[in-house]
C-alpha positions as CSV (number, residue, x, y, z in Angstrom):
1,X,137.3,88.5,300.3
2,X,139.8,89.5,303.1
3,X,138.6,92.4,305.4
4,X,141.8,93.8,303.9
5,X,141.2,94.4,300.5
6,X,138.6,94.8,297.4
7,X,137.9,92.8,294.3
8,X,135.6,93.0,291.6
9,X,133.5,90.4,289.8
10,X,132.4,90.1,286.7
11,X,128.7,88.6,287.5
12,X,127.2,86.8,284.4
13,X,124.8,87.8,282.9
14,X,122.0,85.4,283.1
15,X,122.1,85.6,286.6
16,X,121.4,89.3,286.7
17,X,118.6,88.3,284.4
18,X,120.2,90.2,281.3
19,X,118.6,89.5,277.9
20,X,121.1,86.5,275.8
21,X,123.5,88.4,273.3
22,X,123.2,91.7,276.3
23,X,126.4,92.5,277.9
24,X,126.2,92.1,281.4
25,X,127.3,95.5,283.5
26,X,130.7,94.2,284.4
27,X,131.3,93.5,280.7
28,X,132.7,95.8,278.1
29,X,130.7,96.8,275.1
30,X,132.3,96.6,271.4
31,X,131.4,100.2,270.1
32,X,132.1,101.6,267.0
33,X,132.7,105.7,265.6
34,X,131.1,106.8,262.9
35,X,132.2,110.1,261.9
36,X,134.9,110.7,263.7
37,X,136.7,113.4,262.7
38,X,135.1,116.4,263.9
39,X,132.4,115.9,267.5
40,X,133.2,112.4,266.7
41,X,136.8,112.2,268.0
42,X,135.9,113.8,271.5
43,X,132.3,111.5,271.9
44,X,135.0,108.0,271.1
45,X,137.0,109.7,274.3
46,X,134.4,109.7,275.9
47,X,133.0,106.0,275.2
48,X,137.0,104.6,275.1
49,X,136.2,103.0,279.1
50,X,134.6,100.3,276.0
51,X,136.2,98.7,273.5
52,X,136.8,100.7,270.4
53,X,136.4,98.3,267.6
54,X,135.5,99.9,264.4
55,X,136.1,104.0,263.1
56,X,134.6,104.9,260.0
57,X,134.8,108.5,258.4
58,X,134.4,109.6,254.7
59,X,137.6,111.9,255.1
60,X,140.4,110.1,256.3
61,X,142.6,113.2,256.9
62,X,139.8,114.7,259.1
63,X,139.8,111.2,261.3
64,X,143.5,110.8,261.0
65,X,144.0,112.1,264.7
66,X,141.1,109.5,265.9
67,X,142.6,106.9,264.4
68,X,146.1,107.3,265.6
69,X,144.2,107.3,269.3
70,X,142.5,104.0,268.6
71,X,144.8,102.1,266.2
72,X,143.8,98.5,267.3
73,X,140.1,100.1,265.6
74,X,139.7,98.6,262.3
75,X,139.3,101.5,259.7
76,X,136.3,102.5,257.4
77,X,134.9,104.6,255.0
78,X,132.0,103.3,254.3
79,X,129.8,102.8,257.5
80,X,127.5,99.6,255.4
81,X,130.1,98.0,254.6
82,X,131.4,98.1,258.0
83,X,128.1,96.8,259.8
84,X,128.0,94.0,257.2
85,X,131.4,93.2,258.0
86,X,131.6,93.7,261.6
87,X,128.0,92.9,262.4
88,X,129.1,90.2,265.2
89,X,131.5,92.2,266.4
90,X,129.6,95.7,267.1
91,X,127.1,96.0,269.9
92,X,127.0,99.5,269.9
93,X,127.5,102.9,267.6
94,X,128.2,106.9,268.3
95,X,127.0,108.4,265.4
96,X,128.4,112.0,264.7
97,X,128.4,112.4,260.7
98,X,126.9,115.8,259.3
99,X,123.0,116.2,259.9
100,X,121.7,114.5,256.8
101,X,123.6,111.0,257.1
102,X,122.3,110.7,260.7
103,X,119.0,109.2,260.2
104,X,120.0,106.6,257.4
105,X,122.8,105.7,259.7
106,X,121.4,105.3,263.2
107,X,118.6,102.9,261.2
108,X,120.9,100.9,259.5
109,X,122.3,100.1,262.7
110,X,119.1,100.2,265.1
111,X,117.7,97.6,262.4
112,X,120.5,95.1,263.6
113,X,120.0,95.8,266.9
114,X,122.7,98.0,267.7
115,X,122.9,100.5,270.3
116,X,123.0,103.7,269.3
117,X,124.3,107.4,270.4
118,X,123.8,110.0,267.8
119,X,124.8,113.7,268.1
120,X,122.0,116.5,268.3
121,X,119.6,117.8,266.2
122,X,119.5,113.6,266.1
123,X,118.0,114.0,262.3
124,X,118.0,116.1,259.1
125,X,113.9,116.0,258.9
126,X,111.1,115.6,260.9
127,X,109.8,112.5,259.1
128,X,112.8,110.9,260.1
129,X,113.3,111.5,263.8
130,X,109.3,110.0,264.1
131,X,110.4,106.9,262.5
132,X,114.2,107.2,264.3
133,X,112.3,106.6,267.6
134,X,109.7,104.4,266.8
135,X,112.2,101.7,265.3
136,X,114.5,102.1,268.6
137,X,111.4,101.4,270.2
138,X,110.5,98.5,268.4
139,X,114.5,97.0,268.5
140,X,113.9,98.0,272.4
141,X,118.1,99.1,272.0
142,X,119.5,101.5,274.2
143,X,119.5,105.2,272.6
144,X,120.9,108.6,273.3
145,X,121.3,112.0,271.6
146,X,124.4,114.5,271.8
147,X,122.8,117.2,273.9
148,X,125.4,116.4,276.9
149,X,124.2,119.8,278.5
150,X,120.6,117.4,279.7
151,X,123.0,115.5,282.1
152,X,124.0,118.3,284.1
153,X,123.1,119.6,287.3
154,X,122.3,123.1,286.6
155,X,119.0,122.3,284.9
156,X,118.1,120.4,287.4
157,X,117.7,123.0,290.0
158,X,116.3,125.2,287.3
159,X,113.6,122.7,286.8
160,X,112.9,122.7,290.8
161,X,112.5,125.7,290.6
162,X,109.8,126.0,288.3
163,X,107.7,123.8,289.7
164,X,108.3,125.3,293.2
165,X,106.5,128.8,291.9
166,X,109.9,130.4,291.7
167,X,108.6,132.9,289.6
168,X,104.6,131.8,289.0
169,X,102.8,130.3,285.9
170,X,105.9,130.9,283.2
171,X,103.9,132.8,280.2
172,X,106.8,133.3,277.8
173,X,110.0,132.1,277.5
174,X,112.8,133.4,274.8
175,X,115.7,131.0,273.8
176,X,118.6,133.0,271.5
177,X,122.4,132.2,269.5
178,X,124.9,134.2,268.2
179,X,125.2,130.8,266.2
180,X,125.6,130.9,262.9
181,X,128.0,134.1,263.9
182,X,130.8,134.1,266.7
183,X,130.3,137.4,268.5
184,X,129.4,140.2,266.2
185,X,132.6,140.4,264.3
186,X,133.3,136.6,263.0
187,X,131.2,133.5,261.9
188,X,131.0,129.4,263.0
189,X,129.8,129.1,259.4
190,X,128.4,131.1,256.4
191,X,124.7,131.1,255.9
192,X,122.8,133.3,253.7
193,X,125.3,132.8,251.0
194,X,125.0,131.0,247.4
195,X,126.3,127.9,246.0
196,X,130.0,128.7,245.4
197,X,130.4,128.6,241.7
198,X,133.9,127.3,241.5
199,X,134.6,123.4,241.5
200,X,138.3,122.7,243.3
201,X,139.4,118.7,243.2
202,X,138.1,116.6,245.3
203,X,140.8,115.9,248.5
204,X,142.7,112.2,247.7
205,X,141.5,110.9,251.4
206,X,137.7,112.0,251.1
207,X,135.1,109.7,249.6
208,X,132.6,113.1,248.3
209,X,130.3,110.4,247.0
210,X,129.8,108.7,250.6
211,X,129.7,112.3,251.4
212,X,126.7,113.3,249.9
213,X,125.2,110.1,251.0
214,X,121.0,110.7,250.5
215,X,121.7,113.9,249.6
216,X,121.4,115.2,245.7
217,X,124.5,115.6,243.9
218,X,126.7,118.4,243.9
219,X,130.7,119.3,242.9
220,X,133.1,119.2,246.4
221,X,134.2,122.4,247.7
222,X,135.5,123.2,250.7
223,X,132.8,126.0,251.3
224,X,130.7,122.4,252.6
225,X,133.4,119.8,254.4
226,X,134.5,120.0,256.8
227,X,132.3,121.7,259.6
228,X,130.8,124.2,257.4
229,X,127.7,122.0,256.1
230,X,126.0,123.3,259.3
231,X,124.7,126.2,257.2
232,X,122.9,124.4,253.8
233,X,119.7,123.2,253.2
234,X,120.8,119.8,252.0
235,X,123.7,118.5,254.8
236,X,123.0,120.5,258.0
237,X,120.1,122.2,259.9
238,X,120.9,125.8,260.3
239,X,121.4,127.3,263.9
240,X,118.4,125.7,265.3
241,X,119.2,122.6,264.3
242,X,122.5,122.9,265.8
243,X,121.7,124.8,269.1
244,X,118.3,124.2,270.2
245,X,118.4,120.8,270.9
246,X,120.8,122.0,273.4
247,X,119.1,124.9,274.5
248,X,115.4,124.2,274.5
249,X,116.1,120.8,275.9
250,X,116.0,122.3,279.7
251,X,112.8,124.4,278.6
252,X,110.9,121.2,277.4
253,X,111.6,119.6,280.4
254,X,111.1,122.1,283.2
255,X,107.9,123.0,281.5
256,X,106.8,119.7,280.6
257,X,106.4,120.7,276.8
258,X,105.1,118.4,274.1
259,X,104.5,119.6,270.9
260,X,103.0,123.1,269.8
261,X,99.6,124.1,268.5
262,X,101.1,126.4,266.5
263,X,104.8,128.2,264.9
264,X,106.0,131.0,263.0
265,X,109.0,132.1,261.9
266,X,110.4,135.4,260.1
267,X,113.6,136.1,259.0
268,X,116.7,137.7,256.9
269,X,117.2,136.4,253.7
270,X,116.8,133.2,253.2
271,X,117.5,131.2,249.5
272,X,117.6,127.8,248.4
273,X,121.1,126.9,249.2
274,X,121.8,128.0,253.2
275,X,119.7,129.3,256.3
276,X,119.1,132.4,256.7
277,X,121.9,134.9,258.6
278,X,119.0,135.1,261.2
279,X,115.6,134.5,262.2
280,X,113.1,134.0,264.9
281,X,111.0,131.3,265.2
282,X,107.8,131.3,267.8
283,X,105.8,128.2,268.9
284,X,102.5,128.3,270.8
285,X,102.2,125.4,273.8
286,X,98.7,124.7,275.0
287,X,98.3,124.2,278.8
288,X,99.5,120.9,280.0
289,X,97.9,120.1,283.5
290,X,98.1,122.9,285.6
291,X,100.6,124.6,283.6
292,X,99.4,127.2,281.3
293,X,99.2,127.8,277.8
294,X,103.0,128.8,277.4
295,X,104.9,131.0,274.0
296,X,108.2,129.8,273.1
297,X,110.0,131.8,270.6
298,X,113.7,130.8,269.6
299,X,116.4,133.6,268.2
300,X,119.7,133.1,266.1
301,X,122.4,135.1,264.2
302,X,122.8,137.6,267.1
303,X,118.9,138.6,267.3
304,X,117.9,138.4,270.8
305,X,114.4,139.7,272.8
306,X,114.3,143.5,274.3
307,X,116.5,143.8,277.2
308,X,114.0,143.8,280.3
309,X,113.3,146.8,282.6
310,X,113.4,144.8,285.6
311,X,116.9,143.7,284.7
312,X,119.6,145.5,286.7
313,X,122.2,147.5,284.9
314,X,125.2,146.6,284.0
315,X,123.7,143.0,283.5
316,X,124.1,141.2,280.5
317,X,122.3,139.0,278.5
318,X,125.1,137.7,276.8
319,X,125.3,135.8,273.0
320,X,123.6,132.9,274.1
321,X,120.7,132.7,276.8
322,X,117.2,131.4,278.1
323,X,114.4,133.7,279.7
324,X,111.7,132.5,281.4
325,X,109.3,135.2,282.1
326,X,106.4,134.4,284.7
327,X,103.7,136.1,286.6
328,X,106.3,136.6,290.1
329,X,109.6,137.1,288.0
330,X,112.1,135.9,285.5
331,X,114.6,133.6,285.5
332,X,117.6,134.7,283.4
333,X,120.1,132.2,282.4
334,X,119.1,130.1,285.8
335,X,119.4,133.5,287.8
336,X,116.1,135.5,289.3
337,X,115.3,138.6,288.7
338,X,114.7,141.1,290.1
339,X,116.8,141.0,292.6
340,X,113.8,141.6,295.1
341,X,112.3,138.9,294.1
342,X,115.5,136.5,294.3
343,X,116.9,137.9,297.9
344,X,113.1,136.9,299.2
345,X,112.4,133.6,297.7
346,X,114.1,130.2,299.0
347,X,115.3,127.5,296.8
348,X,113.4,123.9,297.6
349,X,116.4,121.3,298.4
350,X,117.7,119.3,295.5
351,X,115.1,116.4,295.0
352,X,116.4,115.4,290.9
353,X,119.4,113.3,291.5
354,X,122.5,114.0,289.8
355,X,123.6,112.0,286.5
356,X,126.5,110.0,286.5
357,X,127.3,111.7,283.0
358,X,125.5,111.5,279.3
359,X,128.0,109.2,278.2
360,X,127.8,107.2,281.2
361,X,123.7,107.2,281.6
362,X,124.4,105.3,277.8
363,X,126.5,103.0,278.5
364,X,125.3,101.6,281.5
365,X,121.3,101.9,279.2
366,X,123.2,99.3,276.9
367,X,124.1,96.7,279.7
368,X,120.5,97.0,280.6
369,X,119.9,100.1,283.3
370,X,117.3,102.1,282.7
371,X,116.7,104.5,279.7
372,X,119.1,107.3,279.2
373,X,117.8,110.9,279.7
374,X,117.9,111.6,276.0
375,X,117.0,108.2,274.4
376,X,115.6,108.6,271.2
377,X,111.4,108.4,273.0
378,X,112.7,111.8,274.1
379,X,115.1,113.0,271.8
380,X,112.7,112.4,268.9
381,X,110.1,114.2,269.9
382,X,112.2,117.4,271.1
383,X,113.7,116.9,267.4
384,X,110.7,116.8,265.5
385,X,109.7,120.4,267.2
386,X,113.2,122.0,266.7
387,X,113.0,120.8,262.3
388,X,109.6,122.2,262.5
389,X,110.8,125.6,263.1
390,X,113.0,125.2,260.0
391,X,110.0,124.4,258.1
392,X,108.9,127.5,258.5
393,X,111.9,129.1,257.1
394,X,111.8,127.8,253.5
395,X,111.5,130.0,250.9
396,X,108.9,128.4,248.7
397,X,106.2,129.4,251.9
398,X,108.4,132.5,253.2
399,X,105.0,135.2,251.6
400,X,102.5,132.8,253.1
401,X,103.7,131.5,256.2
402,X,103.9,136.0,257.1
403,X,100.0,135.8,257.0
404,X,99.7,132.8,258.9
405,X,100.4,130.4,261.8
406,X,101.3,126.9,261.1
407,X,98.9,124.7,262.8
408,X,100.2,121.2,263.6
409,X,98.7,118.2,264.1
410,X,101.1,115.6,265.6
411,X,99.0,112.8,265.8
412,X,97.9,113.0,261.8
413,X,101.3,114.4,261.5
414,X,101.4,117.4,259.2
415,X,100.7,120.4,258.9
416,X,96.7,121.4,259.0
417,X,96.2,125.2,257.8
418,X,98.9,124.9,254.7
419,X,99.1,121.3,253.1
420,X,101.9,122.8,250.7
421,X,104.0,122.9,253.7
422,X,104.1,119.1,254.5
423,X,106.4,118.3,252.0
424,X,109.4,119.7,253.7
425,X,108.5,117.5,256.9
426,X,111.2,115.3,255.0
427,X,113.4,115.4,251.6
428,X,113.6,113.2,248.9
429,X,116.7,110.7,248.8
430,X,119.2,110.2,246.2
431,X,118.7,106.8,244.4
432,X,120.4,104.1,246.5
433,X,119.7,105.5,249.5
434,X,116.4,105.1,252.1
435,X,116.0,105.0,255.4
C-alpha cells in the first residue's frame, strides 16, 4: 500500500478464526424487516449499511413507504413463510411487530440460527422472554433489544456517578410517563376503554388473521392497527411495557438490579380489554453486595412522585423522568440536587467507554464482536421484571393483590404468596401457534 493512499481488505474469515457460515467483519450481513411499517421502517434505516434482503409486514399500506426505500427486498406477509423460503439467504432479523408476535417471531428465527434484534418490551409475557433468552443462549446468535437509549453516553456518567457516592447509598428511586397520554390534554393511545362494539371491513392490504397471530380472535377495527394495540391486554403491554424498558434500563444498571423480592401495583380502572389510564407499580430490591436494599416504584398516565422540598423552584420535573433519592442527595433526570450538594461534589472522569451505537454494537455482535449491551441474557431479564408489574394490574387479582405484596421467586419462577397469580406469567395461544 503506497504511503499515499488507503485501502481496505476484506480479511476472510477463517483466518480471523470466525465460526463456518459467520460473516467475517468486512462482510455484509443479509438482514431481513419484520414489521416494518411503524418502528420498523426507521430500525431497517438504521441496519441498511447491510444488505436488506427480505420485508415482511401484515399491512402492506402501513410498509408501503419501507418498501419503496428497499425495493430490491423481496416482499412478505407472512414472516414463516419467508424464513422457509429465504432460510439460506437471511442471516439476520429486526423484529418490530406489535408486542404479542414478538416472542413467536424472534424464536422462529433464533431456532434457525438467525440473528436477531427485536424492539423493547422484547416479549408479550414473562414466560416468554425466560425462554426468549435461554434459546439465544443455546443458538449462541447475536441478540439485541430496541431500548437504543442503553447506548448512549448520558447513562454512562450517570452510572459513575452512582458508584462514586454522588449522592450515598440510593434508597428509592421513582421512574414516571405521561405515556399512555401526550401531555395532559391528548393521548399516544386509548387505555381504560372497552372493546369497540362496531365491526368496520377489514383493509384490502392487511392480512387481520396474521394479525392476530397467537392472539384469540377478534373483528378488525381500527381502534387496534395500526399503533394503537399498545393499550390491550391481548396485542400490547400497556405504558410499562412500552416505556420502562427504556427507562428503568439505566436504573437496573447503575444499581446493579436483578430481580425483586417483591411488587405491588395500584391503579385507575382497569378491565379486561386495555390497561388501565394509570397506575403505579412498586418493586422491592434486596441488597446486592454493598449496595442496599433499594424500592423502585414506576408511574404512568401522568401520575408522578411528590415534588421534593429540596428541589429548587421553578424546576421542573417534567412528563417523563428518573429520581434517585440517596442518603447525600438526589439525582434528578441525571442532575444533583440540591444545588449545594452539586456545586461541592466533583464528577470522577469518564471510565465506561462510549458505544459505537445500538445498531452498530449489533451488527458488529453478528460478525462475531462481543455481546451487544442489550442482548437478550440482559434484555430478558430486565423484561421479565417490567411484565411482572403488569401482572399485578389484572383485574381477576386487582381486590387481593391491595392486601398483599407479590412475592417472587425467580429461580422456581412464579409467584410464592398468590399461586392464582402465575397464570398470567404467560397467555394461552390460539391453535396453530406456539412458541
Amino acid at each position: 500500500m503506497a504511503a499515499t493512499g488507503m485501502a481496505f481488505t476484506v480479511v476472510p474469515r477463517h483466518i480471523l478464526g470466525q465460526a463456518a457460515g459467520q460473516p467475517a467483519p468486512s462482510d455484509k450481513l443479509n438482514i431481513a424487516g419484520i414489521g416494518v411499517g411503524g418502528k420498523g421502517s426507521s430500525d431497517m434505516d438504521s441496519v441498511n449499511s447491510q444488505n436488506i434482503v427480505a420485508l415482511c409486514d401484515v399491512d402492506w399500506r402501513h410498509a408501503a413507504r419501507t418498501f419503496r426505500n428497499y425495493p430490491k427486498a423481496k416482499q412478505y406477509k407472512d414472516y414463516r413463510k419467508m424464513l422457509d423460503e429465504m432460510d439460506k439467504q437471511i442471516d439476520a432479523v429486526v423484529v418490530a411487530t406489535p408486542d404479542h408476535t414478538h416472542a413467536i417471531i424472534s424464536m422462529a428465527a433464533i431456532k434457525r440460527g438467525k440473528h436477531v434484534f427485536c424492539q423493547k418490551p422484547l416479549t408479550h409475557t414473562v414466560f416468554e422472554a425466560r425462554e426468549l433468552a435461554k434459546a439465544a443462549r443455546e443458538k449462541k446468535v447475536a441478540t439485541q433489544m430496541g431500548n437504543q437509549g442503553q447506548a448512549e453516553d448520558g447513562p454512562r456518567r450517570l452510572r459513575e456517578m452512582i458508584w462514586d457516592g454522588a449522592i450515598g447509598p440510593v434508597r428509592e428511586v421513582h421512574v414516571w410517563t405521561d405515556r399512555p397520554n401526550r401531555g395532559l390534554t391528548d393521548v399516544y393511545w386509548p387505555q381504560g376503554v372497552d372493546r369497540p362494539k362496531d365491526t368496520p371491513a377489514v383493509p384490502d392490504t392487511l392480512d387481520w388473521d396474521l394479525f392476530i397471530g397467537p392472539a384469540p380472535v377478534r373483528p378488525y377495527h381500527p381502534m387496534y392497527h395500526p399503533f394503537a394495540w399498545r393499550g390491550w391486554w391481548d396485542f400490547g403491554t400497556g405504558a410499562l411495557g412500552d416505556i420502562g424498558c427504556h427507562s428503568l434500563d439505566p436504573v437496573f444498571r447503575a444499581l446493579k438490579l436483578g430481580h425483586p423480592a417483591s411488587f405491588q401495583a395500584c391503579s385507575t380502572l382497569v378491565n379486561k380489554e386495555t390497561y388501565p389510564l394509570g397506575s403505579m407499580v412498586t418493586y422491592d430490591f434486596p441488597a446486592r453486595g454493598e449496595m442496599v436494599p433499594v424500592k423502585l416504584t414506576w408511574y404512568d398516565g401522568g401520575l408522578k412522585p411528590a415534588r421534593p422540598e429540596i428541589l429548587e423552584d421553578g424546576a421542573t420535573m417534567g412528563d417523563n423522568g428518573t429520581l434517585y433519592i440517596g442518603d447525600k442527595g438526589m439525582i434528578l433526570d441525571g442532575r444533583i440536587i440540591p444545588e449545594a450538594r452539586r456545586k461541592e461534589y466533583k464528577r470522577p472522569e469518564p471510565s465506561i467507554p462510549s458505544s459505537p451505537g445500538h445498531y452498530e454494537e449489533w451488527i458488529a455482535a453478528c460478525k462475531g464482536g462481543k455481546p451487544a449491551g442489550s442482548n437478550f441474557d440482559w434484555a430478558g431479564p430486565l423484561a421479565e421484571v417490567v411484565l411482572l408489574g403488569n401482572v399485578a394490574l389484572r383485574l381477576d387479582l386487582k381486590e387481593k393483590v391491595l392486601r398483599h405484596k407479590l412475592m417472587w421467586d425467580p429461580e422456581a419462577f412464579k409467584i410464592t404468596n398468590l399461586p392464582e397469580a402465575n397464570q398470567y406469567l404467560h397467555t394461552e395461544y390460539r391453535q396453530g401457534w406456539s412458541l
